[in-house]
PDB file of N, CA, C and O in Angstrom:
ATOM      1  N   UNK A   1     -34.012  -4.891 -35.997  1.00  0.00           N
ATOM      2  CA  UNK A   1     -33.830  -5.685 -37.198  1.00  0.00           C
ATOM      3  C   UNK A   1     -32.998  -6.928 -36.884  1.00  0.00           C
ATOM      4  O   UNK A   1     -32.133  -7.089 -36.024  1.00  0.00           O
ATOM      5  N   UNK A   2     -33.414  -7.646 -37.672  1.00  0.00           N
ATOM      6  CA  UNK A   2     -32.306  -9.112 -37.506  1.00  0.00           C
ATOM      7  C   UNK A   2     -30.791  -8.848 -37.852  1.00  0.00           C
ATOM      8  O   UNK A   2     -30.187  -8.049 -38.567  1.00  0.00           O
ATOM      9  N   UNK A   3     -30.465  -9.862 -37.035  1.00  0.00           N
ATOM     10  CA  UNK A   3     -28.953 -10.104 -37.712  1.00  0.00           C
ATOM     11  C   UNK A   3     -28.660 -10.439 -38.692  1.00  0.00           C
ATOM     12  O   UNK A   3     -29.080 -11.526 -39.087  1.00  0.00           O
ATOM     13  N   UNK A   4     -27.687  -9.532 -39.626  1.00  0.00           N
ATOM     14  CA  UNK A   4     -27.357 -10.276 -40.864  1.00  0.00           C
ATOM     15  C   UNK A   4     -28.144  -9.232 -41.729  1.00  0.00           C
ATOM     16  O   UNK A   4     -27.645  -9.113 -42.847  1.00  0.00           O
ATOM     17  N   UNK A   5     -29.152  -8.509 -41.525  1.00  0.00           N
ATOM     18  CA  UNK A   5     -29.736  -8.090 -42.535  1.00  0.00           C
ATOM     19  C   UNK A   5     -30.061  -6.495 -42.740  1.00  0.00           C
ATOM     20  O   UNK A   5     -30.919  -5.941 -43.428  1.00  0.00           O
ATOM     21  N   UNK A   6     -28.535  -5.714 -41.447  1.00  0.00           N
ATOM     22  CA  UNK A   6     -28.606  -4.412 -41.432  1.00  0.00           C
ATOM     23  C   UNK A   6     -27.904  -3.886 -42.741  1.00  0.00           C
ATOM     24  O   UNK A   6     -26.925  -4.495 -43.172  1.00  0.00           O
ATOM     25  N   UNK A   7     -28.416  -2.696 -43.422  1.00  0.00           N
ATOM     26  CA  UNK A   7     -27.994  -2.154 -44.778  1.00  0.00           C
ATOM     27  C   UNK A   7     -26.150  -1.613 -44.702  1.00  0.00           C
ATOM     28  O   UNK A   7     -25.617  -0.661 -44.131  1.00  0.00           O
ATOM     29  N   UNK A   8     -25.648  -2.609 -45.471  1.00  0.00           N
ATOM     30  CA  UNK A   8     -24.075  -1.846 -45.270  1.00  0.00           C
ATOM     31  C   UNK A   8     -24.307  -0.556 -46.140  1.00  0.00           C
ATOM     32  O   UNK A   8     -25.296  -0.548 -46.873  1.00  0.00           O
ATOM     33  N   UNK A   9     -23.278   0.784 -46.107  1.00  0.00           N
ATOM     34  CA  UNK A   9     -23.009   1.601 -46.730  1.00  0.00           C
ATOM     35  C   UNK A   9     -22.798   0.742 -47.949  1.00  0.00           C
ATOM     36  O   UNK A   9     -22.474  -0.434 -48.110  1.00  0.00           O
ATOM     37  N   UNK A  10     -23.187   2.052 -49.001  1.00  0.00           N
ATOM     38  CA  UNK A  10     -23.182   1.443 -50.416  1.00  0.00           C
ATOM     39  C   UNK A  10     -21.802   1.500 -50.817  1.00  0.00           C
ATOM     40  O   UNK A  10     -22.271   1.859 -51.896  1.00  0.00           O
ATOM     41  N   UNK A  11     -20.591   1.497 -50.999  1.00  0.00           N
ATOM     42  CA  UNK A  11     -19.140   1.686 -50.707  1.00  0.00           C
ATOM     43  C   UNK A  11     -18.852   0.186 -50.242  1.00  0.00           C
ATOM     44  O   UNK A  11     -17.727  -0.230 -50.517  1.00  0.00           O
ATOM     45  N   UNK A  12     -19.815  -0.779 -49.499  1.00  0.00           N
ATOM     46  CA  UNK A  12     -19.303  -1.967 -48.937  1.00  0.00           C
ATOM     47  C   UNK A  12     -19.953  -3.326 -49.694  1.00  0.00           C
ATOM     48  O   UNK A  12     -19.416  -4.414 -49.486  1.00  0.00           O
ATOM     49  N   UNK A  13     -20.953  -3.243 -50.448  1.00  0.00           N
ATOM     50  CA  UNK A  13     -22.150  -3.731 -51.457  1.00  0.00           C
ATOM     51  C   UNK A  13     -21.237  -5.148 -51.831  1.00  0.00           C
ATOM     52  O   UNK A  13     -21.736  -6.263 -51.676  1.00  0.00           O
ATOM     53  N   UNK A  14     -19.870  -4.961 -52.330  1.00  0.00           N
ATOM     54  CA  UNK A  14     -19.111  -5.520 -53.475  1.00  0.00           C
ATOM     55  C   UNK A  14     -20.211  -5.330 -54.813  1.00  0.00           C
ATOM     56  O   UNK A  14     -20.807  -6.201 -55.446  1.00  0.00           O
ATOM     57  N   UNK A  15     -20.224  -3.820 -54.971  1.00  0.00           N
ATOM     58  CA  UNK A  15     -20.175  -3.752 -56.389  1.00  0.00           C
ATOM     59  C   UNK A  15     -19.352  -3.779 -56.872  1.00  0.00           C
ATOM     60  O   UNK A  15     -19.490  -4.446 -57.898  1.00  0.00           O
ATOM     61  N   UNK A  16     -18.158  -3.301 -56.723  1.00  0.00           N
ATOM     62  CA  UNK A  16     -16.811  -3.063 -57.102  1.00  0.00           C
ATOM     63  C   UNK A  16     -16.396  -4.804 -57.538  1.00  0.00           C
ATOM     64  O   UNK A  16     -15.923  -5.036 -58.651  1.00  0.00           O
ATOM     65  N   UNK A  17     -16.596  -5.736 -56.704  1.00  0.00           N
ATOM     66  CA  UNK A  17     -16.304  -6.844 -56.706  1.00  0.00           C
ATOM     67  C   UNK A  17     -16.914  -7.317 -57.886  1.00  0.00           C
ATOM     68  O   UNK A  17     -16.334  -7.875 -58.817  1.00  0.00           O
ATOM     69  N   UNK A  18     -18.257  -7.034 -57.787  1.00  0.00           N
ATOM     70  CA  UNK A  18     -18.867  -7.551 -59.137  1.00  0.00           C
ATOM     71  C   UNK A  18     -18.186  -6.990 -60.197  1.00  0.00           C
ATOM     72  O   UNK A  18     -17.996  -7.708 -61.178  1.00  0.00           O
ATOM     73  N   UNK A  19     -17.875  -6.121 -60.201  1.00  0.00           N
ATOM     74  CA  UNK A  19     -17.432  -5.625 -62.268  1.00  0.00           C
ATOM     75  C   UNK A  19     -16.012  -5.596 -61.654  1.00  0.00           C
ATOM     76  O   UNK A  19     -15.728  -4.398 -61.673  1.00  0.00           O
ATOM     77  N   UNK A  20     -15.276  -6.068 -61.278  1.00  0.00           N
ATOM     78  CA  UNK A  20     -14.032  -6.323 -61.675  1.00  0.00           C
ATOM     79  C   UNK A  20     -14.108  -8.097 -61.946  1.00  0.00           C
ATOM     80  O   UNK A  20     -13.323  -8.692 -62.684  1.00  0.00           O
ATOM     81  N   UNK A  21     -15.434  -8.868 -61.033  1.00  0.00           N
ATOM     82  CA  UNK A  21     -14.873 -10.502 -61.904  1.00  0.00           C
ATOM     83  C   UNK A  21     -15.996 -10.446 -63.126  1.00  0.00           C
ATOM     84  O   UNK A  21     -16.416 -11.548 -63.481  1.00  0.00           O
ATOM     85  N   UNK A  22     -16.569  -9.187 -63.859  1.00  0.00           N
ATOM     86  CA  UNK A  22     -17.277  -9.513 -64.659  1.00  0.00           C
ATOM     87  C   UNK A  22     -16.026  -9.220 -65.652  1.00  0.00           C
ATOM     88  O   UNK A  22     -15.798 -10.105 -66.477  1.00  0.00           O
ATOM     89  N   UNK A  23     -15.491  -8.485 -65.659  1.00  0.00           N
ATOM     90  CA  UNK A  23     -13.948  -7.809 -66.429  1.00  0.00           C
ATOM     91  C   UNK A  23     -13.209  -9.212 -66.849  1.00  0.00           C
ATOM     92  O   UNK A  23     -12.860  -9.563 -67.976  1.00  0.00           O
ATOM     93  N   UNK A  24     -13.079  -9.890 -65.633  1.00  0.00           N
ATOM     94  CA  UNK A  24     -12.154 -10.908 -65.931  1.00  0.00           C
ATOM     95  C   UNK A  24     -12.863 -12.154 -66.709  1.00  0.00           C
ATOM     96  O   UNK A  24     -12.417 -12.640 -67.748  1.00  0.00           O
ATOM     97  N   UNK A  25     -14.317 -12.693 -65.875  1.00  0.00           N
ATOM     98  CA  UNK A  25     -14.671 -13.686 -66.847  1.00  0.00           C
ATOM     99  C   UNK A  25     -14.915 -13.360 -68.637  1.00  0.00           C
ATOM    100  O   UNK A  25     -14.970 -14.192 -69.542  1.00  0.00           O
ATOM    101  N   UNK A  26     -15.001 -12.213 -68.701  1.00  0.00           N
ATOM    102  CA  UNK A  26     -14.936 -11.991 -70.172  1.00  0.00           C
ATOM    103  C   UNK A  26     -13.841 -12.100 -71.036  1.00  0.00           C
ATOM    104  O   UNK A  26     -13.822 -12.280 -72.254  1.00  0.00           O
ATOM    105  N   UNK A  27     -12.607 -11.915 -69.942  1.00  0.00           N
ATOM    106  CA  UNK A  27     -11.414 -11.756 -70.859  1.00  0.00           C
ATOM    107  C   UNK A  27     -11.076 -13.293 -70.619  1.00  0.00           C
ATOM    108  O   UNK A  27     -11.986 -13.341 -69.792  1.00  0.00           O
ATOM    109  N   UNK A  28     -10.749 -14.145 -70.611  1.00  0.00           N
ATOM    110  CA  UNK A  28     -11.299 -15.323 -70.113  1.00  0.00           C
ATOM    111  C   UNK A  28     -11.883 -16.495 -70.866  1.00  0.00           C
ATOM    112  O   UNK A  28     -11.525 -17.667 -70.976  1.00  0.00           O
ATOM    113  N   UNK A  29     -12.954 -15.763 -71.375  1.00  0.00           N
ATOM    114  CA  UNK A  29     -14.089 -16.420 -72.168  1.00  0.00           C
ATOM    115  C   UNK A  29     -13.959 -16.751 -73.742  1.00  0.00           C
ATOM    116  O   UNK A  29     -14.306 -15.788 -74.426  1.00  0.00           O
ATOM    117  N   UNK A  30     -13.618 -17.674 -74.351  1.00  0.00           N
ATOM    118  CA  UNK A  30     -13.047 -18.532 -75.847  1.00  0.00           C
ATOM    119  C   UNK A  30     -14.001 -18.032 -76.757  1.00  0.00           C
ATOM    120  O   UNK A  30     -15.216 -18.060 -76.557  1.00  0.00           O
ATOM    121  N   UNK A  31     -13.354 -17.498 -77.925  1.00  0.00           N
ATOM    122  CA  UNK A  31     -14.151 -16.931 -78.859  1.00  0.00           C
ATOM    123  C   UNK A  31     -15.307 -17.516 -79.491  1.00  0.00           C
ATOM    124  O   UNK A  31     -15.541 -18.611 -78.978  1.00  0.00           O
ATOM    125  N   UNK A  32     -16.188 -17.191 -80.478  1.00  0.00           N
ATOM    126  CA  UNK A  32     -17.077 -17.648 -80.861  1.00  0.00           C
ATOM    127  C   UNK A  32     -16.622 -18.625 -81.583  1.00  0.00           C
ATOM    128  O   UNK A  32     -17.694 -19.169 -81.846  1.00  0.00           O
ATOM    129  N   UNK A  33     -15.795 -19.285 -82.125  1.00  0.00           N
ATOM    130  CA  UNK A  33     -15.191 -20.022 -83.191  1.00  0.00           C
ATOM    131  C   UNK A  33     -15.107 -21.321 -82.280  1.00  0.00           C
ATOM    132  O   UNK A  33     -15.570 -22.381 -82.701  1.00  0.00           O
ATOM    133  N   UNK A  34     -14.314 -21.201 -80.608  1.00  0.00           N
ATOM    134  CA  UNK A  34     -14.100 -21.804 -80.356  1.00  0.00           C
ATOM    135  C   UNK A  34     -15.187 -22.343 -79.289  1.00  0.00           C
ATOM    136  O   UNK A  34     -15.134 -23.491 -78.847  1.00  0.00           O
ATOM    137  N   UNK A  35     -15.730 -21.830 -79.085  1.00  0.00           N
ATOM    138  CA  UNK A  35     -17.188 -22.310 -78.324  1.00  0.00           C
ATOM    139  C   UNK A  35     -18.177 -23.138 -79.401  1.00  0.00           C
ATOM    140  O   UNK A  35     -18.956 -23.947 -78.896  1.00  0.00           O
ATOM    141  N   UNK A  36     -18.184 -22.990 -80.743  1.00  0.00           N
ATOM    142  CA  UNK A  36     -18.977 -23.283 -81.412  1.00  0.00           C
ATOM    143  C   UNK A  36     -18.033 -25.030 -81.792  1.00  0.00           C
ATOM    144  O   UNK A  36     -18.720 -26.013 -82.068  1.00  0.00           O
ATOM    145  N   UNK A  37     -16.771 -25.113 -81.749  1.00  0.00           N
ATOM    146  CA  UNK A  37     -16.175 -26.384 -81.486  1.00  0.00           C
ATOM    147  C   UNK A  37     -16.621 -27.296 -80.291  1.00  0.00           C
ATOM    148  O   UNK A  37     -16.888 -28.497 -80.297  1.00  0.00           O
ATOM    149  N   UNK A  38     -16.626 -26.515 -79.410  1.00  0.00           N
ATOM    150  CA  UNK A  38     -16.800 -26.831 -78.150  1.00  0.00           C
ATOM    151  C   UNK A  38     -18.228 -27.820 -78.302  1.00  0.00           C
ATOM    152  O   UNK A  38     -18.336 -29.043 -78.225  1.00  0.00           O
ATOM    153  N   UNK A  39     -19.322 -26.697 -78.565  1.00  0.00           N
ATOM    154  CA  UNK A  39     -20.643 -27.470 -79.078  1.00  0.00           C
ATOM    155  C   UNK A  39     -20.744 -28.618 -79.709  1.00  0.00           C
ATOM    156  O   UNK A  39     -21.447 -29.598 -79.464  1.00  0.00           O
ATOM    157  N   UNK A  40     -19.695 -28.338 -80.856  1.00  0.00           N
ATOM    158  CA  UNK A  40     -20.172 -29.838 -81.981  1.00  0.00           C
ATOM    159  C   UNK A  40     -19.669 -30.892 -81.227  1.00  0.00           C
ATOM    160  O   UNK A  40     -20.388 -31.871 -81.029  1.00  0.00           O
ATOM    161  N   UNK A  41     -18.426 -30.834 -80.731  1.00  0.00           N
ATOM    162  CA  UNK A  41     -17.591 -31.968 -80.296  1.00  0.00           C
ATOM    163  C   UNK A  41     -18.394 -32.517 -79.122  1.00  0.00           C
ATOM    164  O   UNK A  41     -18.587 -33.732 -79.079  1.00  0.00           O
ATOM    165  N   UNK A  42     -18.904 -31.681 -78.114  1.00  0.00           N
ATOM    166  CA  UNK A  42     -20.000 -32.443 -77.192  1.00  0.00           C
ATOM    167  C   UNK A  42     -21.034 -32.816 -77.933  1.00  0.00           C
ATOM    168  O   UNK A  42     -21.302 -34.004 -77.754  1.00  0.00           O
ATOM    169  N   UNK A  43     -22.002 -32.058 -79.004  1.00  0.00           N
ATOM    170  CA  UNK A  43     -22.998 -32.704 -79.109  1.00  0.00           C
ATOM    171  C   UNK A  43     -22.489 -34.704 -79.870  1.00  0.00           C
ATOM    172  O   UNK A  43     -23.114 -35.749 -79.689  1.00  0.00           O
ATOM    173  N   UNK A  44     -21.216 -34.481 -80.649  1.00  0.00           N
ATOM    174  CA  UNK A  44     -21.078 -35.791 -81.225  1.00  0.00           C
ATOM    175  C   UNK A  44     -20.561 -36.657 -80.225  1.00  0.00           C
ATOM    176  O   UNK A  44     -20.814 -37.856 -80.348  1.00  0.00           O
ATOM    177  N   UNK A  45     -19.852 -36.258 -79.213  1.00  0.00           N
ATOM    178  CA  UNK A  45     -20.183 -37.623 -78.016  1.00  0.00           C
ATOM    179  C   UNK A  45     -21.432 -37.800 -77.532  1.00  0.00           C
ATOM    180  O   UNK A  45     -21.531 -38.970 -77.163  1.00  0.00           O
ATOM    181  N   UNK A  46     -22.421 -37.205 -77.358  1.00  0.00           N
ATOM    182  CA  UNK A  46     -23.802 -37.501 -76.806  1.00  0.00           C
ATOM    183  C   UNK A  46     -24.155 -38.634 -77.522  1.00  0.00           C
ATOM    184  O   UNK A  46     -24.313 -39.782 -77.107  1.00  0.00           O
ATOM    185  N   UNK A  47     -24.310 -37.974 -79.176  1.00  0.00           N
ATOM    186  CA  UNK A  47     -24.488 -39.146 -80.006  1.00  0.00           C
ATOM    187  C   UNK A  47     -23.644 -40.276 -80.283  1.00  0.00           C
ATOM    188  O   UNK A  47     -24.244 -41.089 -80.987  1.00  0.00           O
ATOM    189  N   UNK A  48     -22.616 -40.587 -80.027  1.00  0.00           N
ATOM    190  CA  UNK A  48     -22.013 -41.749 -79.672  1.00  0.00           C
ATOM    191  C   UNK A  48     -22.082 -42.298 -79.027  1.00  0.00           C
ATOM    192  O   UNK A  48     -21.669 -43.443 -79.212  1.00  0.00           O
ATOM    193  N   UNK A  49     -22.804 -41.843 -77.427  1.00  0.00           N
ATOM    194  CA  UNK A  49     -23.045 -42.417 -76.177  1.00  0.00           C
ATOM    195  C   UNK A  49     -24.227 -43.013 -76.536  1.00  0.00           C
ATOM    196  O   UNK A  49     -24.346 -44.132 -76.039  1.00  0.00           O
ATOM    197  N   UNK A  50     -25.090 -42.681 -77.184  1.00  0.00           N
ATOM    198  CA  UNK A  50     -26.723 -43.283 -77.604  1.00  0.00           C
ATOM    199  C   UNK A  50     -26.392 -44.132 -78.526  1.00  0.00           C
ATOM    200  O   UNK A  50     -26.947 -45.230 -78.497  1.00  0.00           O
ATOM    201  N   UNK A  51     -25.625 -43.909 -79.345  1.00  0.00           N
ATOM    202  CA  UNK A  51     -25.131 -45.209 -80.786  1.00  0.00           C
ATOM    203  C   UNK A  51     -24.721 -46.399 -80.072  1.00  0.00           C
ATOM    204  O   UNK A  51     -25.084 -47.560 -80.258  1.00  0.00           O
ATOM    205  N   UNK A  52     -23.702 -45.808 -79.011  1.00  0.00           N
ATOM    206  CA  UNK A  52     -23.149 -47.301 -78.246  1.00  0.00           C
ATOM    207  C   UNK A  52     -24.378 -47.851 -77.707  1.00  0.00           C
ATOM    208  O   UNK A  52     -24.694 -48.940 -78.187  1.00  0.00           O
ATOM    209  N   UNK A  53     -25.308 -47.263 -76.644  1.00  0.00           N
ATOM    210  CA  UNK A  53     -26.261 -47.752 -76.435  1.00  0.00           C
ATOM    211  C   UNK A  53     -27.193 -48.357 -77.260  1.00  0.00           C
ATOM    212  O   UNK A  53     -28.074 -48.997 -76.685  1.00  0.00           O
ATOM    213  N   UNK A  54     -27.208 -48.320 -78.216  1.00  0.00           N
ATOM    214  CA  UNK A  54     -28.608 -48.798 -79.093  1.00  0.00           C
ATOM    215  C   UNK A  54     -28.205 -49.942 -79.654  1.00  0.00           C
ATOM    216  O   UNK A  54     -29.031 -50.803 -79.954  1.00  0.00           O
ATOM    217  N   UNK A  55     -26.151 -50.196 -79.990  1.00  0.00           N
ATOM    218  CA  UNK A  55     -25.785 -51.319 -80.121  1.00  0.00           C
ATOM    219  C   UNK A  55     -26.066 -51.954 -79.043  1.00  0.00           C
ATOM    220  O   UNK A  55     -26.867 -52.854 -79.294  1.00  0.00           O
ATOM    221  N   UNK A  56     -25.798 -51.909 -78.025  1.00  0.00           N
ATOM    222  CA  UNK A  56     -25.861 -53.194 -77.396  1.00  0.00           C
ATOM    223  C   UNK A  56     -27.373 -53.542 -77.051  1.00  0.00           C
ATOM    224  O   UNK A  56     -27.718 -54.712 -76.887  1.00  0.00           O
ATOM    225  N   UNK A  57     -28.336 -52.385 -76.940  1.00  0.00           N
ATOM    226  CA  UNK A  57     -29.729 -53.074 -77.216  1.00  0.00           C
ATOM    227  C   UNK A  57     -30.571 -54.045 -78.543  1.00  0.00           C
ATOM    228  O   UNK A  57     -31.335 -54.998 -78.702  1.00  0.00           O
ATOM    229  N   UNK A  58     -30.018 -53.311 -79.074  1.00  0.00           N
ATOM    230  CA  UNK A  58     -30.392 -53.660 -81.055  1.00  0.00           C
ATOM    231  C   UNK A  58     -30.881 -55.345 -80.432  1.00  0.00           C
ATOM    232  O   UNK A  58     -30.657 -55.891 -79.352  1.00  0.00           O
ATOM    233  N   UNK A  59     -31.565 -55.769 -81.564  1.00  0.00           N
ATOM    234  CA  UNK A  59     -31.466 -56.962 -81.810  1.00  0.00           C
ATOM    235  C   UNK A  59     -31.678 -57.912 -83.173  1.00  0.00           C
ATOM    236  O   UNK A  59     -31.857 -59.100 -83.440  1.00  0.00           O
ATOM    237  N   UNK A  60     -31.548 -56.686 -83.833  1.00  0.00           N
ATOM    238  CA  UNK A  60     -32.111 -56.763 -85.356  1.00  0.00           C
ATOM    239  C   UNK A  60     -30.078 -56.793 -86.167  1.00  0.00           C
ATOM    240  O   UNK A  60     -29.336 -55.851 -85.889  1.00  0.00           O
ATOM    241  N   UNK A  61     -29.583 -57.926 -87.042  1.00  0.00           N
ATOM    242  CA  UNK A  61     -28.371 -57.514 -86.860  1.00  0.00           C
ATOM    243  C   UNK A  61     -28.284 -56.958 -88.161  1.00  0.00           C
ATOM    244  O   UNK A  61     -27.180 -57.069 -88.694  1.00  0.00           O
ATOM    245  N   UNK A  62     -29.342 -56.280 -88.921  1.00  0.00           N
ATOM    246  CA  UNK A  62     -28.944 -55.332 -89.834  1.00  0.00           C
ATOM    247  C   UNK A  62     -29.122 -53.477 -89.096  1.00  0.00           C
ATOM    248  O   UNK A  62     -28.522 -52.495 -89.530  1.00  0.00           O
ATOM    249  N   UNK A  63     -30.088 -53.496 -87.954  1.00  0.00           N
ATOM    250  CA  UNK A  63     -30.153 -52.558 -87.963  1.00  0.00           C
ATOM    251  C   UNK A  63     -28.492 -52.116 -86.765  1.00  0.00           C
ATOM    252  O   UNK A  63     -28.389 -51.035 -86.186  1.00  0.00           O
ATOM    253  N   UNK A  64     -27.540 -53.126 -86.683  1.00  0.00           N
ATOM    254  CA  UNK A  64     -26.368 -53.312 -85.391  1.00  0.00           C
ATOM    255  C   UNK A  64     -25.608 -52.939 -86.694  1.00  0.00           C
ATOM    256  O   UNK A  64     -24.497 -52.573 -86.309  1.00  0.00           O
ATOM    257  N   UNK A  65     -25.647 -52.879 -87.643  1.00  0.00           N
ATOM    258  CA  UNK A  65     -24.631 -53.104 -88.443  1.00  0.00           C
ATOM    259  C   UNK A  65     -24.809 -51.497 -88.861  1.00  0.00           C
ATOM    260  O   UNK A  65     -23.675 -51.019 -88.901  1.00  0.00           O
ATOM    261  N   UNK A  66     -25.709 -50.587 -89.155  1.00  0.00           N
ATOM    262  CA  UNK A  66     -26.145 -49.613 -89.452  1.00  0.00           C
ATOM    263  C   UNK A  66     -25.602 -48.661 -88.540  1.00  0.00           C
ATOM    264  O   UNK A  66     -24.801 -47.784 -88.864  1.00  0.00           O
ATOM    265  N   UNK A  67     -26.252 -48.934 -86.887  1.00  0.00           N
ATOM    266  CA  UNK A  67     -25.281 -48.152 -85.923  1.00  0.00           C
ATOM    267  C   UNK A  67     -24.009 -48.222 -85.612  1.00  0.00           C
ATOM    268  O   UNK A  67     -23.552 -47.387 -84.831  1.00  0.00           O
ATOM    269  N   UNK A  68     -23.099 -49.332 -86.215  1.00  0.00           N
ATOM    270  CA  UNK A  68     -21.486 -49.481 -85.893  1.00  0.00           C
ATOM    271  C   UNK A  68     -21.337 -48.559 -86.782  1.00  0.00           C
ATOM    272  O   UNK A  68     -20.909 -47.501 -86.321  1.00  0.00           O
ATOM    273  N   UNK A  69     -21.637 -48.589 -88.447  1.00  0.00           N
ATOM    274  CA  UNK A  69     -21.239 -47.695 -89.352  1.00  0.00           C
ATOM    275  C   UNK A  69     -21.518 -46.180 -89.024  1.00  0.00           C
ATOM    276  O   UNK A  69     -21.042 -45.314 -89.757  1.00  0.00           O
ATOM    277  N   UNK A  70     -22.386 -45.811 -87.784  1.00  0.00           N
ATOM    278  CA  UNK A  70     -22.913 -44.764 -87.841  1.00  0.00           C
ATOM    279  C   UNK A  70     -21.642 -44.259 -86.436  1.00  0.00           C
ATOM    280  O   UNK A  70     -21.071 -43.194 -86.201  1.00  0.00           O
ATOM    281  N   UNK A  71     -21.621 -45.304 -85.915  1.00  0.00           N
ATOM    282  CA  UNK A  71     -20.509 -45.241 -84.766  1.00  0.00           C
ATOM    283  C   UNK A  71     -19.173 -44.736 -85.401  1.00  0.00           C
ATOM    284  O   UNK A  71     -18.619 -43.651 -85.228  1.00  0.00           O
ATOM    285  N   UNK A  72     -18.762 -45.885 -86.250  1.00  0.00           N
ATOM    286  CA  UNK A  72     -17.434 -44.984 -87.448  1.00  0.00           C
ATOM    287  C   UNK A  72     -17.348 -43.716 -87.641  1.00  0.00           C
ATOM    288  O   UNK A  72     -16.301 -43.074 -87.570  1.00  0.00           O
ATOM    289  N   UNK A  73     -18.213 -43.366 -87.844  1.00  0.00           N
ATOM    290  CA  UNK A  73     -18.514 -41.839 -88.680  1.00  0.00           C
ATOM    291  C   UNK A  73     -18.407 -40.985 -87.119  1.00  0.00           C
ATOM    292  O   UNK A  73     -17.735 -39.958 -87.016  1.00  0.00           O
ATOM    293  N   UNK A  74     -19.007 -41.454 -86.208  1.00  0.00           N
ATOM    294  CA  UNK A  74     -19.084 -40.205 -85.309  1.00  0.00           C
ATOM    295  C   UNK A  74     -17.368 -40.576 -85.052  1.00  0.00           C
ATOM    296  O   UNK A  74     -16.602 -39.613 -85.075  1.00  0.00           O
ATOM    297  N   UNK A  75     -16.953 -41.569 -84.879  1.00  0.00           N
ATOM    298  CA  UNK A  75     -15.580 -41.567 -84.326  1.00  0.00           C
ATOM    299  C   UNK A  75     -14.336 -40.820 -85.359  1.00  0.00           C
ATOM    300  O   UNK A  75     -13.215 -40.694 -84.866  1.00  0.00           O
ATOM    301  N   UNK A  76     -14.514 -40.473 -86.387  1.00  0.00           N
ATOM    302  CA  UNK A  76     -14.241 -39.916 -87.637  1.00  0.00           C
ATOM    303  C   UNK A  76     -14.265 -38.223 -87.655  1.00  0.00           C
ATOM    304  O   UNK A  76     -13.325 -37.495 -87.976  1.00  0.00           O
ATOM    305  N   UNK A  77     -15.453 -37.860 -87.270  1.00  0.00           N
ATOM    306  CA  UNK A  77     -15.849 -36.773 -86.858  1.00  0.00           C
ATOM    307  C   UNK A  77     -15.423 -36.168 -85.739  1.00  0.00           C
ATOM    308  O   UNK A  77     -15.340 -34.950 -85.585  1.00  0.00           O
ATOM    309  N   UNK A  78     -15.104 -37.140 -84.820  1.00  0.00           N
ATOM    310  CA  UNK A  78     -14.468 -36.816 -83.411  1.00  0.00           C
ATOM    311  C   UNK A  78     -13.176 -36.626 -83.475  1.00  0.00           C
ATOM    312  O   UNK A  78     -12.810 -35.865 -82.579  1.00  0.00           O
ATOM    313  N   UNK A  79     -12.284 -37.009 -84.185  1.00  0.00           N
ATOM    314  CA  UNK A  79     -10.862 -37.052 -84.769  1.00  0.00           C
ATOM    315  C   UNK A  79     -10.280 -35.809 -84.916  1.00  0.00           C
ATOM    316  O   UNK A  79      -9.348 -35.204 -84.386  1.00  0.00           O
ATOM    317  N   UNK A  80     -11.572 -35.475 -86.304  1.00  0.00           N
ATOM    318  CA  UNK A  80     -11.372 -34.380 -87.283  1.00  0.00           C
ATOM    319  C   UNK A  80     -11.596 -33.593 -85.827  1.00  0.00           C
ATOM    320  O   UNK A  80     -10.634 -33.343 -85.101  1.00  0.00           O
ATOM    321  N   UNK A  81     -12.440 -33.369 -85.609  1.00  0.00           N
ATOM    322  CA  UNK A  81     -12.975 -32.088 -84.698  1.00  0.00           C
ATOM    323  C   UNK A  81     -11.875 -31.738 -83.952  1.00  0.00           C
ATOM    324  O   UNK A  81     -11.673 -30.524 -83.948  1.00  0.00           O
ATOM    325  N   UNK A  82     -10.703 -32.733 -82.999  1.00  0.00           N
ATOM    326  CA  UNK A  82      -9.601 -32.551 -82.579  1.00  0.00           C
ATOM    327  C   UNK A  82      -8.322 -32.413 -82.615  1.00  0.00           C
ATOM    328  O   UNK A  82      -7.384 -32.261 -81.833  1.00  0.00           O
ATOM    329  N   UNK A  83      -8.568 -32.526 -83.980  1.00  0.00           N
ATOM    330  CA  UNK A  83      -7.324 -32.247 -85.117  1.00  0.00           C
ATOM    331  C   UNK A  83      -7.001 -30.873 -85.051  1.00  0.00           C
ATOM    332  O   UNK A  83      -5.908 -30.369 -85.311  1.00  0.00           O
ATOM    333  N   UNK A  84      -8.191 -30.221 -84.629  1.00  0.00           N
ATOM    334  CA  UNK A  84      -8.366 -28.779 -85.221  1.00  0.00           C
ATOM    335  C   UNK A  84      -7.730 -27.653 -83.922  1.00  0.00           C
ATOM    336  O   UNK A  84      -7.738 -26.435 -84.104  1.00  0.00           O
TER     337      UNK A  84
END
């Protein structure tokens, strides 16, 4: 057989290894409340990153005026969200 690919005793596997860092990443891991923060607050920079972008493409200056106001609001939202 090749090197590297003789069967260790099952005692040497790191199973053990596995469920003791499965133990830990769970205890670890931010509740549902706070993962679900986690979500909004990234998804509203995404959309701020595309708002900024679309200002500086725009060329229409009612529809520039629409995305700054829409820019406000996410920056508003972003506040609140970190307030928290």
């Amino acid at each position: 057989m090749a090197r590297g690919w003789e069967r260790e005793p099952d005692g040497a596997t790191g199973a053990g290894l596995a469920k003791a860092h499965h133990f830990s990443a769970a205890e670890n891991s931010p509740d549902a409340e706070t993962l679900q923060l986690i979500r909004k607050k990234e998804s509203i920079e995404l959309s701020k990153v595309r708002v900024e972008r679309e200002i500086h493409t725009a060329k229409n200056p009612r529809y520039k005026a629409i995305l700054e106001k829409a820019l406000t609001d996410l920056d508003a939202q972003l506040k609140e969200i970190t307030a928290q």
